[in-house]
C-alpha positions as CSV (number, residue, x, y, z in Angstrom):
1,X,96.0,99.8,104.5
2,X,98.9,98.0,106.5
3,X,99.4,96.0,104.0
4,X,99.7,98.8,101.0
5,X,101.8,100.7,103.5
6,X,104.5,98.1,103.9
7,X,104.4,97.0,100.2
8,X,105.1,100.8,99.7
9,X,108.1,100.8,101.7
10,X,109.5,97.4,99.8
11,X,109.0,99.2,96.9
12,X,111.3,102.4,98.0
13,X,113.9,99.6,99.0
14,X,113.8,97.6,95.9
15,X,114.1,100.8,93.7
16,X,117.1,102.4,95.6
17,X,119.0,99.0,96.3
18,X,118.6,98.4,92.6
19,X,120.2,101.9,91.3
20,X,122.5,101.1,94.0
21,X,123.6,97.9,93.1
22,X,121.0,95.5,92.0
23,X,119.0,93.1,93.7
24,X,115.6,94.5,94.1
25,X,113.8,91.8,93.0
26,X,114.2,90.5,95.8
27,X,113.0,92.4,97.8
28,X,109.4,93.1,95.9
29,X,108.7,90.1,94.6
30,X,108.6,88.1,98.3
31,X,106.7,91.2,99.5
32,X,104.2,90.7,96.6
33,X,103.7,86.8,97.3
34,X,103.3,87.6,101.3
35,X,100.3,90.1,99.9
36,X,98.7,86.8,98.4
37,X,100.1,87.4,94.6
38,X,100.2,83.5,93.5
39,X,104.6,83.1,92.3
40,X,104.4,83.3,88.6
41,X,102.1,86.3,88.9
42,X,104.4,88.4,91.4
43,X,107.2,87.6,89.0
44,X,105.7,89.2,86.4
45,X,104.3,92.1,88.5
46,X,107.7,92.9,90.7
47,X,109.1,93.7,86.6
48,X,105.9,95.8,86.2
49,X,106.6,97.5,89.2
50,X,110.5,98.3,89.5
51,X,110.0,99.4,85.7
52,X,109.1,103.2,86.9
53,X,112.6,103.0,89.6
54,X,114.9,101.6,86.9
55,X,113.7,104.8,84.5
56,X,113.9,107.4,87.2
57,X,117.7,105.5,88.0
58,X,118.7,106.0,84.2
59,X,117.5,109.4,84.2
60,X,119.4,110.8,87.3
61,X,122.6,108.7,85.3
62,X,122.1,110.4,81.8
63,X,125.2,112.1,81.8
64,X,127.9,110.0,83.0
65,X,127.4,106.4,81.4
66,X,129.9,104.7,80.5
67,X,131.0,102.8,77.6
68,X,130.7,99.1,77.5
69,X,132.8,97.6,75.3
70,X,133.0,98.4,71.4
71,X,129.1,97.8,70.3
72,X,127.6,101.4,70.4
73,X,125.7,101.7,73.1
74,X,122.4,101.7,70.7
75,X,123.1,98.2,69.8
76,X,124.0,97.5,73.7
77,X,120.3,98.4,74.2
78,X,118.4,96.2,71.3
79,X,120.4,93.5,72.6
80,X,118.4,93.8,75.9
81,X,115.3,95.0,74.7
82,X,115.7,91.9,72.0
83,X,116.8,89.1,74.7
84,X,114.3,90.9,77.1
85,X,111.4,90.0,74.4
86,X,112.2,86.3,74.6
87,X,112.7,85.9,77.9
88,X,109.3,87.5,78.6
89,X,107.6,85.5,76.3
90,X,109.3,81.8,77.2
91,X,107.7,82.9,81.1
92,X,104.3,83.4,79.5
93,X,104.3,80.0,77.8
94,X,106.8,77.3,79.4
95,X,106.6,76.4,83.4
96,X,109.6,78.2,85.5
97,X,110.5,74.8,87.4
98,X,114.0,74.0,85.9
99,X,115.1,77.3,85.2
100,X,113.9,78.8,88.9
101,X,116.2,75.3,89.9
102,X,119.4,77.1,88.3
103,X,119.1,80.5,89.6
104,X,120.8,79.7,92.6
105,X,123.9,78.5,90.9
106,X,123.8,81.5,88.4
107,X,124.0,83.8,91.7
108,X,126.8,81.7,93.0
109,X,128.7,82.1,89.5
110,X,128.4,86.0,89.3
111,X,129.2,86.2,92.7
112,X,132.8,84.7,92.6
113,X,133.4,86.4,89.5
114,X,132.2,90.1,90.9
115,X,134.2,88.9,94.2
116,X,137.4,87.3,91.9
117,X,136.9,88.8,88.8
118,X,140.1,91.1,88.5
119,X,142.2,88.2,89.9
120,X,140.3,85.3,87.3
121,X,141.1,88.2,84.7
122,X,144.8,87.8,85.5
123,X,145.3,84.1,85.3
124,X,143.5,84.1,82.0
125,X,145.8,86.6,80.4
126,X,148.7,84.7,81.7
127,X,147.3,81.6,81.0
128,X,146.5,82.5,77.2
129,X,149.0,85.0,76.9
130,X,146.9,88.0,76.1
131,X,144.4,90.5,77.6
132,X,140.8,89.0,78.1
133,X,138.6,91.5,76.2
134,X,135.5,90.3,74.4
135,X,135.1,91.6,71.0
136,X,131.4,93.8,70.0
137,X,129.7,90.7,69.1
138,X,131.0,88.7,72.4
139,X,129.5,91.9,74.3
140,X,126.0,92.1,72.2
141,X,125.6,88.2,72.4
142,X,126.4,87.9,76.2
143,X,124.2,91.1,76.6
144,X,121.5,89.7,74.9
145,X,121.5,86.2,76.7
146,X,121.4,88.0,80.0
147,X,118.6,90.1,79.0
148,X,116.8,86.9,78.3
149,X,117.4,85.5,81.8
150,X,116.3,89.4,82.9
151,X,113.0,89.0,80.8
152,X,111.9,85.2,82.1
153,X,112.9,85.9,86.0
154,X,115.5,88.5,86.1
155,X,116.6,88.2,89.8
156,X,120.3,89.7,89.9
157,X,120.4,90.3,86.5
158,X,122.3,93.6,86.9
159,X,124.9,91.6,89.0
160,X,125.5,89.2,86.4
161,X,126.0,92.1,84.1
162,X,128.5,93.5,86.4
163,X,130.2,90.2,86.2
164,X,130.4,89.8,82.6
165,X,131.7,93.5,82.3
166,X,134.2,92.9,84.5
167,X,135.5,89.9,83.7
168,X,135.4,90.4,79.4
169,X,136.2,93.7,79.6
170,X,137.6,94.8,82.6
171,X,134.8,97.3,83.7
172,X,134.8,98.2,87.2
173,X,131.8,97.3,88.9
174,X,131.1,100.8,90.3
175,X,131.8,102.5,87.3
176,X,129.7,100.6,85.0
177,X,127.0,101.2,87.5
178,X,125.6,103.5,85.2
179,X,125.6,101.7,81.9
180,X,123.8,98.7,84.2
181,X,121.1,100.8,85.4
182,X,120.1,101.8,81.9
183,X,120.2,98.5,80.4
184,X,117.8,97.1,83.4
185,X,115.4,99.7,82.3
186,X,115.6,98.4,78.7
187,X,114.9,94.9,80.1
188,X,112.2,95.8,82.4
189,X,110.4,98.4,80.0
190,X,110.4,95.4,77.4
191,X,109.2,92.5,79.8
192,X,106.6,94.7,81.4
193,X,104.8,95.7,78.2
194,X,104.6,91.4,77.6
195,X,103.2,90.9,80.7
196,X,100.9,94.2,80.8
197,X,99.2,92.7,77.8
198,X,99.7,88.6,78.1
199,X,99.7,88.6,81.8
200,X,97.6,89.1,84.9
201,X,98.8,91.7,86.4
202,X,96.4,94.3,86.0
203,X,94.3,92.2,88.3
204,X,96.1,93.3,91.0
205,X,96.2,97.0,90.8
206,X,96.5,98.3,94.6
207,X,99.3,95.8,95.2
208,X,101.8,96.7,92.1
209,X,101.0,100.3,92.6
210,X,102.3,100.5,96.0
211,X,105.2,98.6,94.6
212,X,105.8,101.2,91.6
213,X,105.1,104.2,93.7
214,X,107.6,102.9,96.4
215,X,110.3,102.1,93.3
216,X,110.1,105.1,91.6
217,X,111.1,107.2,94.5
218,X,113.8,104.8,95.8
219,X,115.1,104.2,92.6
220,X,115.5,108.6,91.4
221,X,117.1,108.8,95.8
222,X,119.4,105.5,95.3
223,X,120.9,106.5,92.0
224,X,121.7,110.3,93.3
225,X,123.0,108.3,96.2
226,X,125.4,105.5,94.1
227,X,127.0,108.2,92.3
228,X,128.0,110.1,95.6
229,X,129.7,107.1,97.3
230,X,133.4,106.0,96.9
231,X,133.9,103.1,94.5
232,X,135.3,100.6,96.9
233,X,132.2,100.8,98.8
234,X,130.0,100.5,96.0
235,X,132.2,97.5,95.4
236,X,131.0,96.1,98.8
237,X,127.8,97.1,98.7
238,X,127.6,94.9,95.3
239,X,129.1,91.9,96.9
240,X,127.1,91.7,100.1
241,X,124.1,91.7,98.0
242,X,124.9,89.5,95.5
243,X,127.0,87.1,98.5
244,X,123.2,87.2,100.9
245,X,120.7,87.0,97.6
246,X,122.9,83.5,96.7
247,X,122.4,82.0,100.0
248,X,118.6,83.2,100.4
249,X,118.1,81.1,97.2
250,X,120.0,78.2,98.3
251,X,118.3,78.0,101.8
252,X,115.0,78.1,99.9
253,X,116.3,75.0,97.8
């Protein structure tokens, strides 16, 4: 009961810091390896579980997301559910050694861009002599390699979208909050329904419940909540997460 208790409460945190700002992740999937979940197993049932708080996030967004980029924002979303699909399916069948290696570095890339991103964004305009702005199909494809990484492990995947936003198209990071919240659902929905029916995690039901119960309420509070603070502090609040999840995962080595 302790233990379903606690797991319910990383849940709420990994839902609402996720509408928030991304990052959940890692907050359920430790909590599901200390409840005994062996690693590849909690990394497909943390994307099973934060799938319900990514919805109820999207839905308490529906009316105010933005526009990133040129694609419509139909093709923004087969692009993730697309990339989602492979990534899901090379975690089912190749081992997660190499690419768990790199994860640190890809936090410590979209962190200096999210932290230097405008500035970057400067020197390559002067440096080229024009605006950085990628075109629809520099959006879809970047969009659609992200997704992939969301699908196999998907750890700060909503902070590397930030990132690219920012950087190709000069999104805010607070203002394309929204559009990020809604494209994490596309990735999660697809990647659960791969590892619903190719995985085992169905063979943990009390432990992903708790999870998903814990998510969907902290995911519907946290998005009310992201839209109602000031942009330079959900700025911040982006940062610190993505500056602590980048030395969590280089600490771990």
């Amino acid at each position: 009961m302790l233990q379903t208790i606690a797991l319910l409460f990383a849940g709420v945190a990994a839902g609402a810091l996720n509408a928030v700002g991304g990052g959940g992740k890692f907050i359920a999937l430790p909590a599901l390896v200390a409840a005994g979940l062996p690693p590849v197993a909690a990394n497909a049932s943390s994307t099973v579980a934060l799938l319900p708080g990514a919805l109820a996030g999207a839905w308490a967004y529906r009316g105010d997301i933005v526009q990133v980029g040129s694609p419509p924002r139909s093709a923004l979303t087969v692009a993730s559910l697309l990339g989602s699909a492979v990534g899901a399916a090379l975690l089912l069948v190749l081992p997660a050694a190499t690419f768990d290696a790199a994860v640190p570095w890809l936090l410590a890339f979209a962190t200096v861009v999210l932290a230097f991103g405008r500035s970057l964004s400067r020197l390559l305009t002067a440096a080229i002599g024009r605006s950085v702005h990628l075109g629809a199909w520099g959006v879809l494809i970047g969009q659609f390699v992200l997704a992939g990484y969301g699908g196999y492990f998907g750890g700060a995947v909503g902070i590397l979208m930030l990132a690219l936003w920012n950087v190709g198209l000069g999104i805010d990071p607070a203002a394309g909050n929204s559009a990020r919240i809604v494209q994490l659902a596309a990735i999660y929905a697809t990647a659960a329904g791969f590892f619903l029916i190719a995985s085992d995690v169905l063979s943990y039901p009390v432990q992903v419940a708790a999870v998903l119960v814990g998510a969907a309420t902290g995911g519907f509070a946290g998005a009310h909540w992201a839209r109602k603070l000031p942009a330079p502090v959900l700025r911040g609040i982006v940062l610190t997460t993505a500056v602590m999840m980048t030395v969590v995962y280089f600490a771990r080595g």
